[in-house]
C-alpha positions in Angstrom: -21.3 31.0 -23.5 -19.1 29.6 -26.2 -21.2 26.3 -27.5 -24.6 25.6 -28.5 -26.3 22.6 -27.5 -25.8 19.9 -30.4 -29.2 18.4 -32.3 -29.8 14.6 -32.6 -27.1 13.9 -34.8 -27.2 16.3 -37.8 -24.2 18.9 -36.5 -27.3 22.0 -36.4 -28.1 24.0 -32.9 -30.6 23.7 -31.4 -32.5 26.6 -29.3 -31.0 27.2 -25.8 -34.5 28.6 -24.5 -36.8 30.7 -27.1 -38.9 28.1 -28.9 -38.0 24.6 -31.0 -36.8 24.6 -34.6 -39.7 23.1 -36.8 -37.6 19.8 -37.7 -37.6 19.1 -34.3 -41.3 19.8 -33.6 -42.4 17.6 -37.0 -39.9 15.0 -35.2 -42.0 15.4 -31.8 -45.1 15.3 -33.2 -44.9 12.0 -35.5 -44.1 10.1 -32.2 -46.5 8.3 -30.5 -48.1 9.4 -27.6 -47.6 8.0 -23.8 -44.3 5.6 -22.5 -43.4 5.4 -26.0 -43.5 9.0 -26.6 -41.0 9.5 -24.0 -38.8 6.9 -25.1 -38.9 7.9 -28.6 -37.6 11.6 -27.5 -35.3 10.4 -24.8 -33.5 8.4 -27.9 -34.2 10.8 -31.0 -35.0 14.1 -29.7 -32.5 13.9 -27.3 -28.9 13.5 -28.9 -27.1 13.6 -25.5 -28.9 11.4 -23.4 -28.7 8.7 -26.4 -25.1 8.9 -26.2 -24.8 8.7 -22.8 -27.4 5.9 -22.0 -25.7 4.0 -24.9 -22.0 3.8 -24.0 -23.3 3.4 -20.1 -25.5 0.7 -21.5 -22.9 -1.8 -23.2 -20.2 -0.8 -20.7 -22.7 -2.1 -18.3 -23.6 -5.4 -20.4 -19.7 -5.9 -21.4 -19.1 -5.8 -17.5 -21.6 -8.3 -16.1 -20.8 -10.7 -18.8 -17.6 -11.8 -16.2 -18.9 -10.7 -13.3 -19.3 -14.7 -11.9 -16.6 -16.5 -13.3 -15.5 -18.7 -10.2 -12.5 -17.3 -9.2 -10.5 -14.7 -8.0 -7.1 -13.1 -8.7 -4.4 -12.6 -6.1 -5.3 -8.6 -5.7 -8.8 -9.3 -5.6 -8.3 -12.0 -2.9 -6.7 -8.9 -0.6 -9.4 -6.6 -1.1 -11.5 -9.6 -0.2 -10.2 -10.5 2.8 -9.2 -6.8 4.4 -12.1 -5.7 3.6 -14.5 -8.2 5.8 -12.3 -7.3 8.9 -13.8 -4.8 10.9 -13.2 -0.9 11.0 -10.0 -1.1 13.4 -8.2 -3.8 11.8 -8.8 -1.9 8.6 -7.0 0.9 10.3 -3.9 -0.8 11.8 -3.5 -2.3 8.6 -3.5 1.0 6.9 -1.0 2.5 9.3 1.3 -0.6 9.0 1.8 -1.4 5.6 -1.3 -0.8 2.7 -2.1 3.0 2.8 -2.0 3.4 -0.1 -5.4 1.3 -1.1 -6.9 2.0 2.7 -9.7 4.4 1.7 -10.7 1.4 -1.4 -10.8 -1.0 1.8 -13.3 0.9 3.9 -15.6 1.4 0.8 -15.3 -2.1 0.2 -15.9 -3.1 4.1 -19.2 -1.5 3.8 -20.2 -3.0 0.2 -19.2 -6.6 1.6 -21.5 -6.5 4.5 -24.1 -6.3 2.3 -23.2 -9.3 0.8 -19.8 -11.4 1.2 -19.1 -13.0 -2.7 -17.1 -12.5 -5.5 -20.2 -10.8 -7.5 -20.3 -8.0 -5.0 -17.4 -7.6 -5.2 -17.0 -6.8 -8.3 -20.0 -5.0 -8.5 -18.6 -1.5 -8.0 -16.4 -1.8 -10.8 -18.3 -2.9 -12.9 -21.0 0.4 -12.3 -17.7 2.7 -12.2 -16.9 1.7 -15.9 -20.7 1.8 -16.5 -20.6 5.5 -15.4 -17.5 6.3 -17.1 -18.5 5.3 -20.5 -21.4 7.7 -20.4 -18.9 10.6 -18.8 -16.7 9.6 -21.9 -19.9 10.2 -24.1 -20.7 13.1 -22.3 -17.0 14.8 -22.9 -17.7 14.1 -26.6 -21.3 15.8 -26.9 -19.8 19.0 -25.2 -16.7 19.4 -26.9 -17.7 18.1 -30.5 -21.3 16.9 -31.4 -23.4 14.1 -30.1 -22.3 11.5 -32.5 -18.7 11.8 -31.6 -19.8 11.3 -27.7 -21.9 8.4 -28.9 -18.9 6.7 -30.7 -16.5 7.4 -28.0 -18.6 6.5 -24.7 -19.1 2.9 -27.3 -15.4 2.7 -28.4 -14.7 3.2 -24.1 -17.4 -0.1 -23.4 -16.1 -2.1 -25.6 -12.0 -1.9 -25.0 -11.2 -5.3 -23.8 -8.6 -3.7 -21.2 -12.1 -1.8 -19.6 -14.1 -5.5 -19.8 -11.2 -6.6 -18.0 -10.7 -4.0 -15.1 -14.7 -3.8 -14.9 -14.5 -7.4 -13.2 -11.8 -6.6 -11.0 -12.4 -6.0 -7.4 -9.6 -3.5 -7.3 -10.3 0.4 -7.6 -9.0 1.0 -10.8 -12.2 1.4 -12.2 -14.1 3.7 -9.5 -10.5 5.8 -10.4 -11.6 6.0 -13.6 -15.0 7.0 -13.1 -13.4 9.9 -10.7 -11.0 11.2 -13.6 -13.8 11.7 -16.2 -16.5 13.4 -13.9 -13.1 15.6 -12.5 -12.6 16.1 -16.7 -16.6 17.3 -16.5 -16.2 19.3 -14.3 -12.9 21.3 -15.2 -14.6 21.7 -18.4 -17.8 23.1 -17.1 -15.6 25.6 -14.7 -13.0 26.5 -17.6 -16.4 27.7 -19.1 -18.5 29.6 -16.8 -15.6 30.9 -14.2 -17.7 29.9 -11.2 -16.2 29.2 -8.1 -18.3 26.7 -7.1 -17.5 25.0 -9.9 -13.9 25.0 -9.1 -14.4 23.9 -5.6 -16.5 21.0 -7.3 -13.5 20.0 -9.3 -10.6 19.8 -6.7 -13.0 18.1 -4.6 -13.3 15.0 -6.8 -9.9 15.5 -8.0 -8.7 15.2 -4.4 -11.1 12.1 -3.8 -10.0 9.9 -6.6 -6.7 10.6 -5.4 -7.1 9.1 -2.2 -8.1 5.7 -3.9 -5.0 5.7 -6.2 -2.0 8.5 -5.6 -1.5 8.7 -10.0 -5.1 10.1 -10.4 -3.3 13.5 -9.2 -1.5 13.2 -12.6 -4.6 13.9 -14.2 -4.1 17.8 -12.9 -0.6 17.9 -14.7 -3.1 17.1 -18.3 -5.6 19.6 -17.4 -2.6 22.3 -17.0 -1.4 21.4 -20.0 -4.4 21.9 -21.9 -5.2 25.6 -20.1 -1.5 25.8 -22.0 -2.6 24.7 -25.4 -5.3 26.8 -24.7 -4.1 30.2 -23.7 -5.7 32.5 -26.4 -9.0 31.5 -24.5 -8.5 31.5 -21.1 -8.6 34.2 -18.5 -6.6 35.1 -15.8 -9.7 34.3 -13.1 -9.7 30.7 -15.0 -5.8 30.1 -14.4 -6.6 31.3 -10.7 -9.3 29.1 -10.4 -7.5 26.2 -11.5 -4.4 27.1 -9.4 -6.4 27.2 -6.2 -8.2 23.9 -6.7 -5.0 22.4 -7.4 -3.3 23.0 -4.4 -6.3 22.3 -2.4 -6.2 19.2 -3.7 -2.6 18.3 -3.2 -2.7 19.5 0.2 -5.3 17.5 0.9 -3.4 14.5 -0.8 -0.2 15.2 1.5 -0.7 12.8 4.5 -1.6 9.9 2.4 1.6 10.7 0.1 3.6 11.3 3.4 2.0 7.3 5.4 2.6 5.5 1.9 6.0 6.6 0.6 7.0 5.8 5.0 5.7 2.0 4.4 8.1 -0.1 2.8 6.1 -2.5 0.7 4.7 1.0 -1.2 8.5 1.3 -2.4 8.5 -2.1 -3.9 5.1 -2.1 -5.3 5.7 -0.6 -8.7 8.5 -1.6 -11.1 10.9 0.5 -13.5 9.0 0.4 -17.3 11.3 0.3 -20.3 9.9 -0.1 -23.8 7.9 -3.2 -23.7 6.6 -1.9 -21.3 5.4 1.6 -23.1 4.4 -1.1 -26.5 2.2 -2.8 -23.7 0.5 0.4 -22.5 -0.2 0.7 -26.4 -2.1 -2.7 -27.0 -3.9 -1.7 -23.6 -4.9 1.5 -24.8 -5.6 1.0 -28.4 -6.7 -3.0 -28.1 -4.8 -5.8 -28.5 -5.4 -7.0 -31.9 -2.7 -5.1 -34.6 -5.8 -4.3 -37.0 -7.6 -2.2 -34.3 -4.7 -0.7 -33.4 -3.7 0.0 -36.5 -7.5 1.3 -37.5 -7.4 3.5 -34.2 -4.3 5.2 -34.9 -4.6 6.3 -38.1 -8.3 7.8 -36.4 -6.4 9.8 -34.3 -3.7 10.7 -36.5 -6.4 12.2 -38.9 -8.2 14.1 -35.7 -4.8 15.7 -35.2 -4.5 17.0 -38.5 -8.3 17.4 -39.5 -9.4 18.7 -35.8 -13.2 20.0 -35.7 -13.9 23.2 -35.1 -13.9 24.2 -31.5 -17.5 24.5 -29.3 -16.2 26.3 -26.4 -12.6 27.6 -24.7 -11.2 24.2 -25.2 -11.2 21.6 -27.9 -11.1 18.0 -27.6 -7.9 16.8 -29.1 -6.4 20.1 -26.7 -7.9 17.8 -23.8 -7.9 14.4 -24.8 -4.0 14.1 -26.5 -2.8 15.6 -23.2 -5.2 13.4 -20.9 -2.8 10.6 -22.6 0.4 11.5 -23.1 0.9 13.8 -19.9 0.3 11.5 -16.9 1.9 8.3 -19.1 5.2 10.5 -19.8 5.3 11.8 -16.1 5.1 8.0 -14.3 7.4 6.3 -16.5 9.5 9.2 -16.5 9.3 9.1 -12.3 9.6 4.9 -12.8 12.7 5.8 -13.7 14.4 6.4 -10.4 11.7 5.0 -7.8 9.7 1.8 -9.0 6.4 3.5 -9.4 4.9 2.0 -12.6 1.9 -0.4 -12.6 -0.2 -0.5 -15.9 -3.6 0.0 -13.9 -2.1 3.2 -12.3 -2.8 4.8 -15.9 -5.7 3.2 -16.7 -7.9 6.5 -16.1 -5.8 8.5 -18.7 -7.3 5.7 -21.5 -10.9 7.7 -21.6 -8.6 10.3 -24.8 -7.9 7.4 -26.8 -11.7 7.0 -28.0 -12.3 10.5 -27.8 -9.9 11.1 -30.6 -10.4 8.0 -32.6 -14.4 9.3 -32.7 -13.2 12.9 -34.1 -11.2 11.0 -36.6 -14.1 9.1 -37.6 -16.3 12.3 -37.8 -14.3 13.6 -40.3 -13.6 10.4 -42.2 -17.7 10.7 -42.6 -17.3 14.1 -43.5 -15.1 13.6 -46.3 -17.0 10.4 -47.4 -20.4 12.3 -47.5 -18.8 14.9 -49.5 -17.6 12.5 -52.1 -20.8 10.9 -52.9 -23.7 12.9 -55.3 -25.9 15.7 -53.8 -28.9 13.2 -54.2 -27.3 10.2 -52.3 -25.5 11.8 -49.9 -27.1 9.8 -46.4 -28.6 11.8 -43.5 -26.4 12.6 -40.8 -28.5 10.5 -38.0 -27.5 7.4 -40.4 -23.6 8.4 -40.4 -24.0 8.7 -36.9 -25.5 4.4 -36.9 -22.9 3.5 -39.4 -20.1 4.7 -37.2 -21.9 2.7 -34.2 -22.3 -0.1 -36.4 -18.2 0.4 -37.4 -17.6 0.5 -33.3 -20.0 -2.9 -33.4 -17.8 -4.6 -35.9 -14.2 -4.1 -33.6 -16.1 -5.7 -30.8 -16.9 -8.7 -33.0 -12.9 -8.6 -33.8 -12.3 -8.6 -30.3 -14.1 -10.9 -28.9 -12.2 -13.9 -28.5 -10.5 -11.6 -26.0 -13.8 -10.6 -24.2 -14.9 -14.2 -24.0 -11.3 -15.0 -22.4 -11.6 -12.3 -19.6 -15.0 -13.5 -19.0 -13.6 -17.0 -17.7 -11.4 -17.8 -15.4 -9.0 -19.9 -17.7 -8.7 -16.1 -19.4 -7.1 -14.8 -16.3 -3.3 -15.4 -15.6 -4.7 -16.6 -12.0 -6.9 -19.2 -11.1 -6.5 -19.3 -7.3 -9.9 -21.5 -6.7 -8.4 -24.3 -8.7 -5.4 -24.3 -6.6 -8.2 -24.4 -3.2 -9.7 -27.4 -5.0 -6.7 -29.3 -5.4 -6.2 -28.7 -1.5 -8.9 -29.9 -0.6 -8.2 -32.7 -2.9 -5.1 -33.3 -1.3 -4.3 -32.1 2.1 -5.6 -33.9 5.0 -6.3 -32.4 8.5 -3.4 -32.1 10.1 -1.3 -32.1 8.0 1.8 -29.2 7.6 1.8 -26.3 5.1 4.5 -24.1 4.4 3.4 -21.1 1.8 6.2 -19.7 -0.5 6.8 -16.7 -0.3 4.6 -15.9 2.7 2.2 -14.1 0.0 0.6 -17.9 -1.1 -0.9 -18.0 2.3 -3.6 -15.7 0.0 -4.8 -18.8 -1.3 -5.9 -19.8 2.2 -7.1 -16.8 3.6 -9.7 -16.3 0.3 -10.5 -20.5 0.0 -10.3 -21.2 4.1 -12.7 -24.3 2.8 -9.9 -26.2 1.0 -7.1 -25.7 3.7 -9.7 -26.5 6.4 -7.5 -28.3 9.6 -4.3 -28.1 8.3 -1.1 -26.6 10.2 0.4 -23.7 9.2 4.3 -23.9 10.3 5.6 -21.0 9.8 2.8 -18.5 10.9 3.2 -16.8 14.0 -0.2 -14.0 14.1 -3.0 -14.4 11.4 -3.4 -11.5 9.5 -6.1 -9.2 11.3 -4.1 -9.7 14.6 -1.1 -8.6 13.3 -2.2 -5.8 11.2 -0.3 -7.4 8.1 -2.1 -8.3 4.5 -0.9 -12.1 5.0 0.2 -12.1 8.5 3.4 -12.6 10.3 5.2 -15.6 10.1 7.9 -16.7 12.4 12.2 -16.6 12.8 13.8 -18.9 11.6 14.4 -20.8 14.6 11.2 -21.4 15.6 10.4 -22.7 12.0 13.5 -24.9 12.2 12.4 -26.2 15.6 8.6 -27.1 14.0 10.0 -28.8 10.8 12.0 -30.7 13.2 8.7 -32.3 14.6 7.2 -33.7 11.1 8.2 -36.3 8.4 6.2 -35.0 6.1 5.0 -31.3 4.9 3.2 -29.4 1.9 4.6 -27.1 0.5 2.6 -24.4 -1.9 4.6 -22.6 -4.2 3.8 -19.7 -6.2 4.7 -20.2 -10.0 7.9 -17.8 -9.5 8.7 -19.1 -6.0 9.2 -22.3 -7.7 11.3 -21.4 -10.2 15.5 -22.0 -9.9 15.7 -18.0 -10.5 14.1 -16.9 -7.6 15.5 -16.0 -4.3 14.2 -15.5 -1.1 13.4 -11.8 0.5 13.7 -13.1 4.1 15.6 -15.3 6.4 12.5 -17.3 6.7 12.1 -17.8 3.2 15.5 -18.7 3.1 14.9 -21.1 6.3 12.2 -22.7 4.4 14.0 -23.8 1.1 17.0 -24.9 3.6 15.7 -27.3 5.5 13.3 -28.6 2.4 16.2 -29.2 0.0 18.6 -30.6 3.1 16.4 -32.8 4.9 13.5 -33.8 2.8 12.7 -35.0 -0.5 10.0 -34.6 -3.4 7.3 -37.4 -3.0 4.9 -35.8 -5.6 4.2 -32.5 -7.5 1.0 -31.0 -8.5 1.0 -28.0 -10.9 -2.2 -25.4 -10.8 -1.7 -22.0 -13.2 -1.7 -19.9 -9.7 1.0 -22.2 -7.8 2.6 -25.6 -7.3 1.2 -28.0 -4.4 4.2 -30.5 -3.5 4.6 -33.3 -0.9 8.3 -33.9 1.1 9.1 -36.4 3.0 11.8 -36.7 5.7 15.0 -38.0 4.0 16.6 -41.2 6.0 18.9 -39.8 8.6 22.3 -41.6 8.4 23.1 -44.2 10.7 26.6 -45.8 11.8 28.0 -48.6 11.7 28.0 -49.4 15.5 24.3 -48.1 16.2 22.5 -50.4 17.5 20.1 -52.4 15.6 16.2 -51.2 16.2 17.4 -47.4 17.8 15.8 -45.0 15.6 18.7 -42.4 14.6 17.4 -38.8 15.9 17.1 -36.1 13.6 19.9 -33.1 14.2 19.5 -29.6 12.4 22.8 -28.1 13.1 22.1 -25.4 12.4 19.7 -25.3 15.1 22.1 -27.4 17.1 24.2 -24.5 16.9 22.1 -21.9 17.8 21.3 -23.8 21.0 24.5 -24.5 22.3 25.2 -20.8 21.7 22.4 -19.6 23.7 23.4 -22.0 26.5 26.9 -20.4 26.4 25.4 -16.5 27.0 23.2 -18.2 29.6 26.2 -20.0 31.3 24.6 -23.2 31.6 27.5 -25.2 29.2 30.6 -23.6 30.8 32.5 -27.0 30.1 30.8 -27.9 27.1 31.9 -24.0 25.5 35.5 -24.4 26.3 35.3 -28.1 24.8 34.6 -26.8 21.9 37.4 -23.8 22.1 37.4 -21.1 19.9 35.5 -23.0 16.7 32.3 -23.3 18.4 30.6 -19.8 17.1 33.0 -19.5 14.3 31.8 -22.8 12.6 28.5 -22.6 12.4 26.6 -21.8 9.5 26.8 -18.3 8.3 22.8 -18.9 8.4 22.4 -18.9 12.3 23.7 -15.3 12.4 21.7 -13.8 9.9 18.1 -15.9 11.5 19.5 -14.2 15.1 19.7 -11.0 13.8 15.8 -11.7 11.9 14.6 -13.1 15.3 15.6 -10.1 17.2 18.4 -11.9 18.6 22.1 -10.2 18.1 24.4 -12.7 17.2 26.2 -13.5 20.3 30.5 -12.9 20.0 33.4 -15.5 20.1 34.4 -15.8 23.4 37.1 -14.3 24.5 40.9 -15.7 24.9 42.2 -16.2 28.8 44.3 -14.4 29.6 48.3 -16.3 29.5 49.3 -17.9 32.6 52.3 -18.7 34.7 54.4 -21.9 32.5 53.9 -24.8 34.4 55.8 -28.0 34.1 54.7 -30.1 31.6 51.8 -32.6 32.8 51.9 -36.8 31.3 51.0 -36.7 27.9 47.8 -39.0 28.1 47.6 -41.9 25.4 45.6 -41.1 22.4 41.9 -42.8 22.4 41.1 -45.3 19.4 40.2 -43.4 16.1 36.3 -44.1 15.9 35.7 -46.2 12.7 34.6 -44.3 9.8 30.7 -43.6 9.3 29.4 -45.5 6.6 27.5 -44.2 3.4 24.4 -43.0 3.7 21.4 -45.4 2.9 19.6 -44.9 0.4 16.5 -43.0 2.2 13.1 -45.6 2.6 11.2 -42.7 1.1 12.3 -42.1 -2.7 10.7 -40.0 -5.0 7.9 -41.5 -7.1 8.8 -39.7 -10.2 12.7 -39.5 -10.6 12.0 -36.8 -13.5 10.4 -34.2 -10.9 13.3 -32.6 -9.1 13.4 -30.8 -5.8 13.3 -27.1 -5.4 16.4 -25.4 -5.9 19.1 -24.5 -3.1 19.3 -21.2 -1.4 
């Protein structure tokens, strides 16, 4: 073996198996006697497990301090709701269009039926970063000495990007969890050789893949540091490795094959540039410039001070790679497919403490050796002061804890917009969602949409094996808008903004008809989405209609579509050649691209008869009055309230 087992905080060794150093017996035998005695040498004797059960411990209280805020985010609302549909519809969803967070949905399926709420929800996250703050501490102990694992597994808990992922029903954290025990384990087989130990490691490796592809990253940072590491390492450990690699990527291949088939895996991601990589700084490091600042300069000084080296590999040869090699290979790959999500990296986060605590180890080295022989302190009270240091950037950061722990902290609030629903809508009454993904806000909060109609929704979700269901062609949705004077209309915040445009005809159908035949009555702004009321603008009516008639509504482009499918059915014959060649060719360039949506190819011009024989000329037939001109459109009964609130932009 290359290490010795670390003693409770003072740097010596302490014996593997042939008797107990007489410190630690004097230490043993002033405890007292009983529970307390076992506490006392679970916490003193026992440098380890203190560093372990103290950065699971915070983690654990820095998690359940959000756990209950009210509310959920749009990500969490879709593991919510595909997660209480049973085992099939779980499937057919997964072979349709979400593979790539399928296994995280069947977990959750079981975990919800249990108990259906937001808390349990979130309760595996919350015990994933619990569990990965002790791994964390763990790493440290092994590879240094217990009080850099203690200051690590602490620095881990109280990162405000952890408190944040640890209340989020998404399986970022349970990924993280995966990394660190896989990190465990590749340590404990780079040291003993064993092939069980091996077979261990690509197992979890392979597993944590399954719940988020970029975990397999994390096997790119462990080669790296068998390269750093080469004096050390043996030819049966780089075959080891090797094998338990593959295995796992092998075993990774039909997941990688169903997601990158599914088209809305392609769009998930987005191409980083450099705010990007400054963002996945603050994340790492914290948000607030002095911890940042304070945590880089750590790990600057653990690069060039590093502490000697326990076993075949040394920390800052596993931690610097666990953070630079998969962050440098997915922004690299974001490059040419968008593949980038911050969360997707989150696991690689657990080397930032790690180096920042061997920093601090030797920053208390050199202090201690600065001070007089007589008043140099004991290294159990170095080891308190450096916890008491980590204590002290939590107390910086905690206006940002306190944030996350509320739901006016989170950029969504998607329980205030249910509330205004209910507030609002009536049953009965019309919804249209925009895009099709603010239908979430329905399907989480059914309570505050109770009764109303949803327009343009042609299967629910679990029926059609879609996240937010399938809505209907354009048509159809221009014949149902046809019916109503007045519809709701819930916008997300980017839907309703003049830059966005719309990703199907649908969508476009929607902000058609909305901006040509209706206008705003009233507008009510949530942080999550925009709840407006339209009403039917007042058709126009001519001069010689008569008094008391109402004037019917006409959607031509609807109009059109239907005398076109009367033509290919052969029911208008007359009506067709009325309307010679301009009848197709002038109708909006909309009704070809809704047929084509619909499943419906756009139908051609009709063809031009043949020439016939010249015949004599025929009685030119007198010309019919010219119809008098229609007059200007009234001014529609149903005005806006608020003449500074303007409709939604044109498509």
């Amino acid at each position: 073996m290359y290490r010795s087992q670390s003693s409770a905080f003072t740097g010596t060794p302490t014996a593997s198996g042939h008797g107990t150093p007489a410190g630690t017996a004097r230490r043993a035998a002033a405890v007292p006697s009983g529970h307390l005695r076992t506490l006392a040498r679970l916490l003193l004797v026992r440098p380890a497990a203190t560093a372990v059960t103290a950065g699971s411990v915070v983690a654990l209280a820095v998690g359940l301090w959000g756990v209950d805020r009210g509310s959920m985010g749009r990500e969490e609302s879709a593991t919510y709701q595909i997660a209480r549909r049973s085992l099939p519809e779980i499937w057919q969803l997964i072979g349709s269009s979400d593979a790539v967070h399928g296994v995280y949905y069947v977990l959750m399926h079981f975990v919800l039926r249990l108990h259906p709420g937001e808390v349990m929800l979130r309760l595996p996250s919350v015990l994933a970063v619990a569990v990965t703050a002790g791994l964390v501490a763990a790493i440290g102990t092994r590879l240094a000495r217990a009080r850099v694992g203690l200051w690590a597994g602490l620095l881990y808990a109280v990162t405000p990007a952890i408190g944040s992922y640890a209340t989020d029903g998404r399986p970022f954290a349970l990924v993280c969890a995966g990394a660190a025990a896989a990190t465990l384990l590749f340590l404990r087989a780079v040291e003993f050789g064993r092939g069980r130990d091996w077979c261990r490691y690509g197992a979890v490796v392979g597993c944590t893949a399954y719940l988020q592809e970029s975990a397999a990253l994390l096997l790119a940072a462990h080669a790296v540091t068998l390269l750093v590491s080469w004096r050390r390492i043996s030819p049966e450990v780089w075959r080891g490795w090797t094998v338990a690699a593959a295995a796992a990527l092998t075993a990774l291949f039909p997941l990688l094959t169903l997601t990158f088939g599914q088209d809305e895996a392609a769009h998930r991601g987005q191409t980083p540039g450099i705010d990007r990589v400054e963002e996945l700084l603050r994340t790492f490091a914290g948000p607030s410039p002095l911890v940042i600042t304070t945590v880089l300069l750590l790990i600057c000084v653990a690069l060039n001070a590093p502490l000697p080296r326990m076993g075949r590999v040394s920390l800052g040869a596993l931690a610097l790679p666990l953070v630079l090699v998969p962050s440098a290979l997915l922004i690299s790959l974001a490059q040419v497919a968008p593949l980038y999500h911050q969360s997707s990296l989150l696991f690689a986060l657990a080397g930032v403490p790690l180096l920042a605590a061997v920093g601090g180890a030797r920053c208390a080295t050199v202090v201690g050796r600065l001070l007089p022989q007589g008043h140099r302190p004991h290294r159990a009270a170095a080891a308190l002061t450096g916890a008491a240091a980590v204590a002290a950037a939590c107390l910086w950061q905690l206006p940002q804890h306190r944030a996350q722990a509320t739901a006016d902290g989170r950029p969504e609030d998607m329980a205030a917009v249910a509330r205004l629903a209910a507030r609002e809508l009536q049953p009965g009454d019309p919804v249209l969602y925009l895009p099709s993904h603010a239908r979430r806000h329905a399907l989480t909060y059914p309570a505050g949409f109770a009764g109303t109609k949803d327009l343009a929704l042609q299967a629910p979700p679990a029926a059609s094996g879609t996240v937010y269901g399938k809505e209907t062609d354009p048509i159809e949705l221009r014949r149902r808008l046809a019916k109503v004077d007045r519809v709701w209309l819930l916008a997300e915040r980017r839907a309703a903004d003049t830059s966005w445009r719309p990703t199907s005809a649908t969508e476009a159908a929607k902000l058609s008809v909305i901006n040509e035949q209706f206008v705003l009555r009233g507008e009510f702004p949530e942080r999550s989405g925009v709840l407006r009321m339209y009403v039917r603008r007042a058709p126009e009516r001519p001069i010689d209609w008569p008094v008391g008639k109402p004037v019917p509504v006409v959607d031509p482009v609807l109009e059109a579509y239907e005398k076109k499918r009367a033509r290919e059915r052969g029911e208008t014959v007359e009506a067709a050649e009325a309307e010679g060649p301009e009848g197709a060719a002038g109708a909006p360039a909309e009704l070809s691209a809704v047929e084509e949506h619909a499943g419906h190819p756009a139908p051609a011009a009709p063809a031009a008869p043949a020439p016939a024989a010249p015949a004599a000329p025929a009685p030119a037939a007198p010309a019919p009055p010219a119809a008098p001109a229609p007059a200007a459109p009234a001014a529609p009964e149903t005005a806006p309230d608020r003449a500074d609130v303007p409709p939604p932009h044109a498509h």
